[in-house]
N, C-alpha and C positions, 0 to 999 in steps of 0.2 A: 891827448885824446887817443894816439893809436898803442902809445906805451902800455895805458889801461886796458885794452882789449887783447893785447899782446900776452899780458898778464894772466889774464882772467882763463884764456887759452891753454895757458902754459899747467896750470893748478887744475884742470876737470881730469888729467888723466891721475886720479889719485892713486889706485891700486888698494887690493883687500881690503885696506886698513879702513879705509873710507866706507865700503860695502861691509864689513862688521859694523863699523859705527853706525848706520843709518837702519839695519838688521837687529843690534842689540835692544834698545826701547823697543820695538815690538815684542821680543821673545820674552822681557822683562813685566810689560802687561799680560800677555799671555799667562803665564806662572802666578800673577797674582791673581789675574780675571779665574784663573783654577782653583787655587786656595782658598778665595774669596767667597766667589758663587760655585762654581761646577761642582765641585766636590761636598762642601757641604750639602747643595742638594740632593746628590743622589746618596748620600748616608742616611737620611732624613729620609727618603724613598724607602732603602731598605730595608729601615729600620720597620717601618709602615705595611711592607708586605710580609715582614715576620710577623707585625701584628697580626693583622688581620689571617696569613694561614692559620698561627696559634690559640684563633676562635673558638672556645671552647662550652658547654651546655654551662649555661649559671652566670655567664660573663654579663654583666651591662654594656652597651654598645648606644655609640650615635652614627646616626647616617649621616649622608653628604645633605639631606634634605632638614636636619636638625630635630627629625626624631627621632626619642631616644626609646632604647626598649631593651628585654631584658631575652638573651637566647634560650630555647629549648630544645632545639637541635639543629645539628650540624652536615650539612650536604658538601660537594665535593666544587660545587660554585656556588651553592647558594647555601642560606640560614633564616629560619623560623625565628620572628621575634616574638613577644608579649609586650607588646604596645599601652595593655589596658588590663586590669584583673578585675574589677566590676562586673562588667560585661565580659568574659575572655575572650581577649581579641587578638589572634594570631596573625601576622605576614610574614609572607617569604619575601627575601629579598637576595638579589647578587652580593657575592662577599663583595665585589671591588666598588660597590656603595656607603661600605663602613668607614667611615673616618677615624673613629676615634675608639678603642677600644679600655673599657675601665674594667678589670679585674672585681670579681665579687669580694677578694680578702681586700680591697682597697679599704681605708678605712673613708665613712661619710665624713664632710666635711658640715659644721654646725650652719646654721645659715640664722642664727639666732644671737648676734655677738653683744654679750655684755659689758658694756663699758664701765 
């Protein structure tokens, strides 16, 4: 009984090696929790406010609120859509509401598939 205790006394003063050990799995998640999420996020950011500066008269664009419309001109925070050409129907809007920005040379995609 007091051999065990004696024991158990003897082995807490480990030195460095032990304080690396206990040290390295966290630095180990850290590095992948970066790789994993942090970083591809803010690439994905990036890439997102080069779109949206690069907003350009003629662009097709969707908002954060899922409509879509087509630019006619371009301000230094905000952008004129065409929502509607029936009726023309113009809104301004803040650029950091655009989500998603589709290029006019994009080509349209058929929505018509023949099997």
């Amino acid at each position: 009984m007091f051999g065990s205790t004696a024991h158990a006394a003897g082995a807490a003063g480990g030195g460095p090696q032990d304080m690396l050990l206990q040290v390295a799995p966290l630095a180990v998640l850290f590095v992948l929790f970066y790789f994993l999420l942090i970083r591809p996020q803010q690439q994905r950011a990036k890439k997102h406010a080069e779109e949206v500066q690069g907003v350009k008269r003629g662009d097709n664009v969707v908002l954060s609120s899922g409509v879509m419309g087509k630019v006619t001109s371009v301000g230094d925070t905000e952008v004129t859509l065409e929502i509607s050409t029936t009726p023309k129907v113009e809104v301004k809007v803040v650029k950091s509401m655009i989500s998603d920005v589709k290029s006019r040379t994009a080509p349209a995609v058929a929505n018509d598939a023949k099997a």
